[in-house]
ZAMAR-449451 format. One record per residue (C-alpha): x, y, z. Coordinates in steps of 0.1 Angstrom, whole numbers, plus 2048, in hexadecimal, padded with zeros to 3 digits. Example, Ala and Ser with C-alpha at 12.3 -4.5 7.8 and 13.67 -1.06 7.14 Angstrom:
87B7D384E;8897F5847;
END
This chain:
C1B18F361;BF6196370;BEE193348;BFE17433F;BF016435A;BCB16F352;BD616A32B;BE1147338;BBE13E347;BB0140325;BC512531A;BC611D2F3;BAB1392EE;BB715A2E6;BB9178306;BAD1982F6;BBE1AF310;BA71CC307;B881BB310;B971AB330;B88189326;B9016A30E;B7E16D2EC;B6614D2F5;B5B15E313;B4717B2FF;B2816F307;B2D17232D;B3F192329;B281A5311;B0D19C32E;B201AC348;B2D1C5332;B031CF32E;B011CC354;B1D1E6356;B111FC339;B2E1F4324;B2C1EB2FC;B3A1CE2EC;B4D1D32CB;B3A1D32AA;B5B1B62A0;B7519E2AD;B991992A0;B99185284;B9D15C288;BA0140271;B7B13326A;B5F143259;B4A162265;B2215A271;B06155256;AE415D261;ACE145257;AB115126B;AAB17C274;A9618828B;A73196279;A601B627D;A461AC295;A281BC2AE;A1E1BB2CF;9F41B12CF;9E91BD2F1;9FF1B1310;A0D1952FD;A351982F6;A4818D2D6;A651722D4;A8117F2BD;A961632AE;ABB16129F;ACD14228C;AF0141283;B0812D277;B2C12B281;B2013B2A0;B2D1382C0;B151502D2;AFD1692C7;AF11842DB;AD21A22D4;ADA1C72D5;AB61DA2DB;AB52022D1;ADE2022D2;ADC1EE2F4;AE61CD2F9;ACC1B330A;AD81A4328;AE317B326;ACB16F33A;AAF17F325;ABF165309;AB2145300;ACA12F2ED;AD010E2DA;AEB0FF2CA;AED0E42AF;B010D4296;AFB0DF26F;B020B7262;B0E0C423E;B240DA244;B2F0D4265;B2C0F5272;B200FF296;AFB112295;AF11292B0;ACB1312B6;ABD14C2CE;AA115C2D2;A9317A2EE;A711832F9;A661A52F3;A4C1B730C;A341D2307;A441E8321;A611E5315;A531F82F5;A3D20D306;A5E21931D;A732212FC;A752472F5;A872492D4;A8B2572B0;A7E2332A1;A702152A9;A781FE2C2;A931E62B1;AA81C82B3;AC21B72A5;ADC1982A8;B0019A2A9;B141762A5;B3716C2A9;B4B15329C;B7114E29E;B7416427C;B6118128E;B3D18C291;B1E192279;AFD1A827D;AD619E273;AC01BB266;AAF1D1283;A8E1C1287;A731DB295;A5B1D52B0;A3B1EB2B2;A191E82C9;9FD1DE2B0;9DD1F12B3;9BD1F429E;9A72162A7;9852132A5;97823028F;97C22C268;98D24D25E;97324F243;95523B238;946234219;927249212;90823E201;90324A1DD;8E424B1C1;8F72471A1;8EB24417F;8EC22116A;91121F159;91E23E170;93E239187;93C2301AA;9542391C0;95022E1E7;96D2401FA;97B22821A;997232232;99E219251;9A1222271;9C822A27B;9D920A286;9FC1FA285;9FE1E6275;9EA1F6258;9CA1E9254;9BD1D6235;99F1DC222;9851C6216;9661D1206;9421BE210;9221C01F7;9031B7207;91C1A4224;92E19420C;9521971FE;95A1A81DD;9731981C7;9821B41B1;99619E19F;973189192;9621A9187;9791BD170;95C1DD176;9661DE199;9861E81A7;98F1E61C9;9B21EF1C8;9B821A1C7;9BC2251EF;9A22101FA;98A21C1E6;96E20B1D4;96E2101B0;94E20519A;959213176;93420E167;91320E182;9011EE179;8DE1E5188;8E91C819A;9021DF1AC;8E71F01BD;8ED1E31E6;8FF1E7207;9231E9203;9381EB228;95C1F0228;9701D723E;9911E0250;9A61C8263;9CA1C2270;9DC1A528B;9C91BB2A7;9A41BA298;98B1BF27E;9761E027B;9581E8263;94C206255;928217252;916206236;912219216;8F0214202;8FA2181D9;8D82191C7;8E121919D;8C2227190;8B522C16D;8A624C15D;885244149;88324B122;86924B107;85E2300F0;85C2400CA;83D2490C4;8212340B8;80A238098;7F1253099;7D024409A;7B4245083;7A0265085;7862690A0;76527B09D;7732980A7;78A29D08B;7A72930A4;7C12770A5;7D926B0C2;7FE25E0C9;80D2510E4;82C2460F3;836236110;85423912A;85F214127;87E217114;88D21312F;87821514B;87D22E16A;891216182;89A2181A6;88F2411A9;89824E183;88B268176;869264164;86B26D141;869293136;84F29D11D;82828D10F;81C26A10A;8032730F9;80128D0DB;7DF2970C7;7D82AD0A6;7C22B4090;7C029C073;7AB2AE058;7C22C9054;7A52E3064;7882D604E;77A2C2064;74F2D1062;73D2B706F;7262C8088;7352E5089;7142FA08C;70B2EB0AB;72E2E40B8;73830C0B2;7153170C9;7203010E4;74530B0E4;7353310DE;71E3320FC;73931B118;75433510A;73E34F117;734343137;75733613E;76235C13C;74736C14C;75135316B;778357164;77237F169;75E37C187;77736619C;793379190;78539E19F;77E3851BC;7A23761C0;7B439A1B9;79B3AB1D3;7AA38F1EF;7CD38E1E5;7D03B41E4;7C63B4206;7D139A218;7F33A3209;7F23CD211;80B3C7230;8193E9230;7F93F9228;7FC400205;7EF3EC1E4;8063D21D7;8033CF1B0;8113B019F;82E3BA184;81E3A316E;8003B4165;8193CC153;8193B2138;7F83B812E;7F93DB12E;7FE3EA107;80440C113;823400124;8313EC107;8234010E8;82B4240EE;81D42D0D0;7F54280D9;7E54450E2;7D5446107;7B344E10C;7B546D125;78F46F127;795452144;79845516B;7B143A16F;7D343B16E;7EC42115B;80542317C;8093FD17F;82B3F1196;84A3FE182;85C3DE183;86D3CC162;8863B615C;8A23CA147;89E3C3123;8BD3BD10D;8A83CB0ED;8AA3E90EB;88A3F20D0;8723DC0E7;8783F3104;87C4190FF;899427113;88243F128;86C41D12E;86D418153;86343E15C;84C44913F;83E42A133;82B44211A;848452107;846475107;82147810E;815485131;7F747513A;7DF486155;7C6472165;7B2477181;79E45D198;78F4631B9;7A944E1CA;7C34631C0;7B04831C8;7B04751EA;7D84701E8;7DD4941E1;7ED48F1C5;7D14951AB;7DF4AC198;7FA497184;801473182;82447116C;84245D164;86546815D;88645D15A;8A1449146;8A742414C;8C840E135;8BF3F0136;8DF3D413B;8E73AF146;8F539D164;91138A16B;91837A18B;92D37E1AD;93237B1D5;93B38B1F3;95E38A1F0;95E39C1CB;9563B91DD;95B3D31FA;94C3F120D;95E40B21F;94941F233;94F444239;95744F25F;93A466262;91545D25B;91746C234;90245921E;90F43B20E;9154431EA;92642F1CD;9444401BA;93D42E197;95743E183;972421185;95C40417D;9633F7159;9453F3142;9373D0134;9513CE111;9713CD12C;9643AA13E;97A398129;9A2392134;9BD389120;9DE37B12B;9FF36911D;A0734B135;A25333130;A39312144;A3832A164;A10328165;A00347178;9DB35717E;9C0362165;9A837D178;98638A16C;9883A9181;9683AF19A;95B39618A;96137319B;97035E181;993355180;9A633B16D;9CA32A183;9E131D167;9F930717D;A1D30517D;A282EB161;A072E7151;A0F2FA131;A302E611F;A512F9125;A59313108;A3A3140FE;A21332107;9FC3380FF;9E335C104;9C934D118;9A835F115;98735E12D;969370129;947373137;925375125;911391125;8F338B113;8DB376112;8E7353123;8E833C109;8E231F122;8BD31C124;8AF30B143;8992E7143;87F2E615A;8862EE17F;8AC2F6174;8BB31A17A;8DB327172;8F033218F;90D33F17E;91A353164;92333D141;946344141;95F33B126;984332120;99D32C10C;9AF3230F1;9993070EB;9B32F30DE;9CC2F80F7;9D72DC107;9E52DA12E;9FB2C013F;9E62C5161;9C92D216A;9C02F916D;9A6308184;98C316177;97732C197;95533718C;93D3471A4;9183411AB;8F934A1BF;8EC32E1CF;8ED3261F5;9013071F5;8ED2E7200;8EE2C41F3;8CB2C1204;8BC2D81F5;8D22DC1CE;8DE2C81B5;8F92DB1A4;9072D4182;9252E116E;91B2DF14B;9322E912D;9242F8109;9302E20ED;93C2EE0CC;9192E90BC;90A3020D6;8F82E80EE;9002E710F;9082C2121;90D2BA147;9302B314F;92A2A5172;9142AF191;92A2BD1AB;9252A11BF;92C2841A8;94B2731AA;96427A186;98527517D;97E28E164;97C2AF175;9782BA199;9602D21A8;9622E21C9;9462F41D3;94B3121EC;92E32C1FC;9343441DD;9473321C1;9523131B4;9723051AC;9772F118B;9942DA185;9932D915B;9AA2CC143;99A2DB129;98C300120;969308115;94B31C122;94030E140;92331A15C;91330C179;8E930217C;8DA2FB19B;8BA2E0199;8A92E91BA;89D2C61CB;8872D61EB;8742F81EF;88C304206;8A93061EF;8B632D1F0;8C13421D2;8D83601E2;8CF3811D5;8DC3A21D5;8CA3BA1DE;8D53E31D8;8C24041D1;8D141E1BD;8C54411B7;8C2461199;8B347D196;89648017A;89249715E;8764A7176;88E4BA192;8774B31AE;87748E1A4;8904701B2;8904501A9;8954311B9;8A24101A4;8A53EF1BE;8B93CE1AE;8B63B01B5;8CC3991A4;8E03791A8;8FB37D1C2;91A37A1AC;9343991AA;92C39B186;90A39F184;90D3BD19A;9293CE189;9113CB166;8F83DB17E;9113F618A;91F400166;8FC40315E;8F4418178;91542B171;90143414D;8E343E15F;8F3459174;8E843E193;8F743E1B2;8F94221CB;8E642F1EA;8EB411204;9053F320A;8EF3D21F6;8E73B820A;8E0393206;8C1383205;8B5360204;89E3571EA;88F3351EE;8803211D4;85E3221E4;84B3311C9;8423521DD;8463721CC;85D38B1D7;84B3AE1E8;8633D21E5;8583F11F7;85E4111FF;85941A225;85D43723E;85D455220;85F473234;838485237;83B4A6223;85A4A7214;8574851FF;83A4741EE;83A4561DB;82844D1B7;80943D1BE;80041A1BC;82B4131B9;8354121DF;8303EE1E3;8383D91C2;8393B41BE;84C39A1AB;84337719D;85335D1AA;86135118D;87036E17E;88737019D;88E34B19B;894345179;89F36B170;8C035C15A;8D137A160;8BF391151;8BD3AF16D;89F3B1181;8953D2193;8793E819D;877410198;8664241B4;86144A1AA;8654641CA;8544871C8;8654A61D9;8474C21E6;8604D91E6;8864DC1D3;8974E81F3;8924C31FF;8B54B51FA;8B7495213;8A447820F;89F45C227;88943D222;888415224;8873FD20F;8793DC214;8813B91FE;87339B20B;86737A1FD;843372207;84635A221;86D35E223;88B374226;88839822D;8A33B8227;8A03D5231;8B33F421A;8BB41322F;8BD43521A;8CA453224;8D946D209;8DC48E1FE;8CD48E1D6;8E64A81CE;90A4971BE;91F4B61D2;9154A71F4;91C4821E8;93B4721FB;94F45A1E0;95643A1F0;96541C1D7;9513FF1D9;9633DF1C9;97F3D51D2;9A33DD1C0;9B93C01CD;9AE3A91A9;9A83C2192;9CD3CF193;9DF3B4183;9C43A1170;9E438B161;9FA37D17B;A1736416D;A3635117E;A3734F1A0;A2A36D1AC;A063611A3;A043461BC;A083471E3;A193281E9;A3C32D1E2;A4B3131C7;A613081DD;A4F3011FB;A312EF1DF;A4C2D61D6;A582CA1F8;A302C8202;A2C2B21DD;A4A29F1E8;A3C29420D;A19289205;A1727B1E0;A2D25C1F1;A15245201;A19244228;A0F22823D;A0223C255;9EC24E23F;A0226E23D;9F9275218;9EA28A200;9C927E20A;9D128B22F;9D72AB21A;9B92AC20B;9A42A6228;9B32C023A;9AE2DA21F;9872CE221;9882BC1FD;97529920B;96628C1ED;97027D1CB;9912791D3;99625E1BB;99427D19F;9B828B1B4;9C52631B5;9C4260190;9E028418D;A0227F18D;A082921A9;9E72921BE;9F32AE1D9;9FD2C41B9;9D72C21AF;9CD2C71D6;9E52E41D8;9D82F41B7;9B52F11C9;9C43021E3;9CF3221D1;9B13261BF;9A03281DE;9B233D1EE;9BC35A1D1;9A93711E9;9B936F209;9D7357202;9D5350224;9F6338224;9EF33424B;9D1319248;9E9307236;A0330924C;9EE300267;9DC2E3256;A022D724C;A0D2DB272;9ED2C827C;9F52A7261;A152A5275;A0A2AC295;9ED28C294;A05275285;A1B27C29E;A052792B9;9FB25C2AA;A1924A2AB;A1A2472CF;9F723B2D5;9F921D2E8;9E02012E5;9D820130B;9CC229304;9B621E2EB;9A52062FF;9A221B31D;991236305;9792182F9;97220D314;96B232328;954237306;941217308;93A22032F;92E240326;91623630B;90B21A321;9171FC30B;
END
């Protein structure tokens, strides 16, 4: 009865019993069912008619400071139309509504709209964004918009990264790298020249369009100028630091011009000038003579030749009467003001000029009191017949020379001055710290080398058999590896991959100030083909400064020449370099020899040496001799050393050490200090020798070291402790401690390198990388898809510290692939998966946190900066 007479209030509408109200009420009651925290129905019993069309939905919109956003709805039949926020429905009287008549079809339309705050945002906690949507009835039943989303725009103010200023060649790339600050919405980019606009789509050389980046596919000289990178969104407008681009052009000779008539002095001239083009904007100069003269009689040229051969006869004279009189001078001074330990420092060079040290077959005159004991310090020769292999210890071959001088009688060591003793002579590859390890005994024995294990120089060469899997090509204690990635070699197909160092003479010969940092390492199959690229890690011995180097890869052709494939800090979509402390990392898509040169641009750029003394007993048993290296810090050049050593009988008699030769043109200074008074003496005139400067700098390898010869008085002398000193005049010093018994029974053996990469110098499948496959694919998956908020493979890269030429990763087909590849070959050492955990946690952690950054916190943070900095 109670519902009939409630069902009879509604009249002809229908009483839905269920919802305690008549179906036109819905309005009123889905507002009080909000007030009472009940939900309406997603639909109504059907009803003759039609169900709502939307002709307007609400839009995605932001909030811009404190101002809120109106949300509108149009339908039509609609007889009310109501917004449900985040699941909720909005109260009625937070509705605006209006009703009209649709003339054509005679249908009713409905429009509402709500205002959205920015505290109600700010107060919603939930798994998305804040969101809204319509619902509208007619007599049929009810219809839904699309969920419009509502977010707090913000701009920060900090570009992310800004473009850097670059020196480029004429008809080189230039890349300028531009990431906006953080903003919602995401911020667009436009690109400023000189404060104006660039318009990509005028200038088919420039492209504006890859991640924000600015592309300029060939350097012109007009490019030269100040390019800014503009970001701006609904919120505000932001500009980068400006980015000077300077396009110069390298100088280059004019042919040369006619030789000219004859002179009186039977000569006749050439010249050429560098016009063609000329230096621009800081190029180089050109390389080489403008001007060229010859004789042009062929050498019968006699007129005057009387008087012109007295005058040339008598200055020739003079000149080397003078010449001989400031040179006793200058070696008098320098001798002295260069004795700092007390003892006479004698340049290796003047070995050069001495024929008793390179002609063992002259007689010496033994009527003399002199001696021929100039510094025992040579470069190691790789031919054999030029140097004899008793050379560094008995320059003379078999002949024992006595001489006798007062000086020496003085010495006490009158009665003999001799040389004995073997030296092998051998090359040097490269290395770094890592290649190697010490583990030192727990009592104070000495530290000796066990050499036994070490391979000699025809096993640096590795072989291995690599298919679809990919896997790891090691050089062992050398270095040089080579990454073959998953998928880069075609499945069902395999090919031996081969890599090999040289050992002789480098066939890459420096130009000018340009040294070779590395070893020239090769690979292949040359004609193998990859579908991605492979790492290629080659070590090298320079201290790592783009202030101070200019480091280039270069590659050998197939003629023999060598040609620069990029400096490491150019920008190329061709290959990649990574420079680290000790090596560098090479994305290739190709195989060839390759090697690193160093063109040093200040005095203070630093070549690291290793420096290690090794020790033998002489044919004479009261004599030990003392051999100190110094050669490029790379692990191969030290294991040539060591398996030459090995030959020698040597033994390694202190941990090397590191030291920094800079490219100051000092020489370098190696004594022998603190020999223990009357059990040791030392040859004379060999315990402080000296080096040139540029035989250190520009020593290509080929082994440098310095022989000191150690004198027992008596044979029951078994222990032998001493220093020895390497320092660069006016640079770094290191000090090498010895302390060891010359007898092999009292030796301790203790391994040296390390075993870890010499085990397995052919890893395939999965066991040769340290990111599991699986784990690699969900990481491709996640940041190869563009992300609005920046969460990308860029974000990847940056965290893994690769910051420049990314444009060479945005031209793969899977850019965090290439990144990740990187990321192994870095890593083959310690495959320390936790960084990139950690770096992975960190990407999510930001974006996360920077989700939730309201606008109001970033202009309190402005604003507490600008009051700190006074502005």
């Amino acid at each position: 009865m109670g519902t009939a007479a409630a069902g009879g209030g509604c009249g002809a509408r229908r009483w839905l019993p269920w919802l305690g109200l008549c179906f036109w009420a819905a309005g009123a009651a889905a507002a009080r069912g909000a007030d009472n925290g009940e939900v309406l129905p997603d639909s109504i019993p059907s009803a003759p008619g039609t169900l709502p069309h939307f002709i307007e939905e609400p839009e995605d919109a932001y909030i811009v400071k404190s101002n809120p956003i109106a949300l509108r709805c149009k339908a039509r039949p609609a007889m009310q139309i109501f917004f449900k926020c985040n699941g909720e429905w909005v109260h009625q009287n937070e509705h605006v509504s209006e009703e009209s008549l649709d003339e054509s079809s005679g249908l009713k339309v409905r429009e509402v709209f709500i205002n959205v705050t920015r505290q109600q945002v700010e107060d919603f906690h939930g798994p998305e964004d804040y969101w809204c949507q319509c619902v509208a009835w007619s007599h049929l039943g009810t219809s839904k918009s699309r969920k419009a989303s509502v977010r707090i725009a913000y701009l920060r103010k900090n570009f992310e990264q800004d473009p850097q200023g670059r020196e480029v060649p004429i008809e080189g790339m230039i890349v300028l790298h531009c990431r906006p600050p953080e903003g919602v919405p995401a911020a667009e980019v436009e690109w400023l020249k000189n404060e104006e606009p660039i318009d990509s789509a005028q200038d088919e050389n420039i492209d504006t369009r890859a991640d924000h980046n600015l592309i300029i596919r060939q350097a012109r000289l007009s490019d030269s100028g100040n390019y800014t990178c503009m970001a701006a969104n609904i919120v505000a407008k932001r500009r980068s630091l400006s980015a000077t681009v300077v396009v110069y052009v390298d100088g280059s000779w004019e042919v040369w011009s006619e030789w000219s008539v004859c002179s009186p002095e039977c000569e006749h001239l050439r010249i050429r000038e560098c016009t063609a083009p000329p230096p621009r904007n800081g190029g180089k100069f050109c390389e080489g003579l403008s001007q060229e003269s010859e004789n042009c009689t062929d050498g019968l040229c006699i007129l005057g030749i009387e008087n012109a051969s007295d005058i040339a006869l008598y200055s020739g004279l003079g000149a080397a009467i003078v010449a001989v009189a400031v040179l006793v001078i200058g070696v008098t001074l320098y001798r002295r003001s260069h004795s700092d330990y007390g003892v006479d420092v004698i340049d290796s060079s003047a070995l050069t000029g001495n024929s008793l040290l390179l002609n063992p077959a002259m007689q010496p005159d033994l009527t003399v009191s002199r001696t021929y004991s100039g510094p025992i310090c040579l470069q190691d020769p790789l031919d054999k017949e030029l140097m004899t292999e008793s050379s560094l210890f008995n320059p003379l071959s078999d002949i024992k020379v006595k001489v006798q001088s007062s000086f020496m009688v003085s010495l006490g060591v009158s009665e003999r001055a001799e040389y004995h003793g073997k030296n092998h002579s051998g090359t040097f590859p490269h290395g770094n710290n890592r290649g190697f390890s010490t583990i030192h005994p727990r009592n104070k024995t000495p530290y000796i080398q066990n050499l036994s294990s070490l391979p000699t120089r025809t096993e640096l060469r590795t072989t291995g058999v690599f298919g679809h899997l990919g896997g790891r090509l090691v050089m062992p204690n050398t270095g040089v590896s080579l990454l073959i990635p998953h998928g880069a070699i075609p499945e069902e197909n395999s090919w031996e991959i081969y890599m090999s160092i040289n050992q002789g003479e480098p066939s890459l010969q420096s130009d000018g100030s340009e040294v070779l940092l590395s070893p020239e390492v090769t690979c292949g199959p040359p004609d193998m083909l990859v579908t991605t690229p492979f790492a290629l890690t080659i070590p090298h011995c320079a201290d790592v400064s783009s202030e101070h180097w200019n480091i280039h890869l270069k590659k050998r052709t197939q003629q023999g020449k060598w040609e620069e494939v990029m400096s490491v800090e150019d920008e190329s979509t061709s290959c990649y370099c990574l420079l680290d402390p000790f090596a560098c990392h090479v994305l290739l898509d190709s195989f060839g020899t390759y090697a690193l040169t160093g063109e040093p641009i200040t005095d203070c750029a630093v070549k690291q040496l290793k420096v290690a003394v090794f020790g033998c007993m002489s044919c004479n048993s009261l004599d030990y001799n003392l051999r100190v290296y110094c050669v490029d810090n790379t692990p191969c050049a030290f294991q040539e050393v060591v398996s030459d050593e090995r030959h020698q009988g040597g033994q390694l008699l202190e941990e090397p050490k590191l030291l920094h030769f800079k490219g100051n043109t000092f020489s370098l200074q190696i004594s022998v200090l603190d020999i223990p008074p009357f059990l040791w003496r030392i040859k004379p005139f060999t315990a402080c020798q000296e080096v040139p400067f540029s035989r250190v700098w520009s020593s290509n390898r080929q082994p440098l070291h310095c022989a000191f010869s150690l004198e027992r008085y008596t044979p029951t002398t078994t222990q032998l402790s001493c220093k020895i000193c390497i320092r660069q005049l006016k640079g770094h010093e290191q000090i090498l401690q010895v302390q060891t018994s010359i007898l092999e029974s009292e030796r301790e053996t203790i391994t040296f390198f390390a075993q870890e990469d010499s085990t397995f110098p052919a890893q395939t499948g999965p066991k040769a990388f340290k990111i599991p496959y699986s784990i690699r694919q969900r990481i491709c998956a996640t940041f190869d898809t563009p992300n609005a908020k920046g969460k990308d493979w860029q974000m990847l890269a940056q965290k893994n510290s690769i910051n420049r030429n990314l444009s060479y990763f945005a031209t793969q087909s899977s850019p965090s692939a290439v990144i990740l590849n990187l990321w192994e070959a870095r890593h083959q050492q310690d495959g320390d998966l936790d960084s990139l955990a950690c770096a992975l946690e960190e990407i999510g952690r930001t974006h996360t946190k920077l989700s939730n950054i309201t606008e109001s916190q970033l202009e309190e943070a402005d604003f507490n900066y600008s009051r700190q900095n006074g502005l």
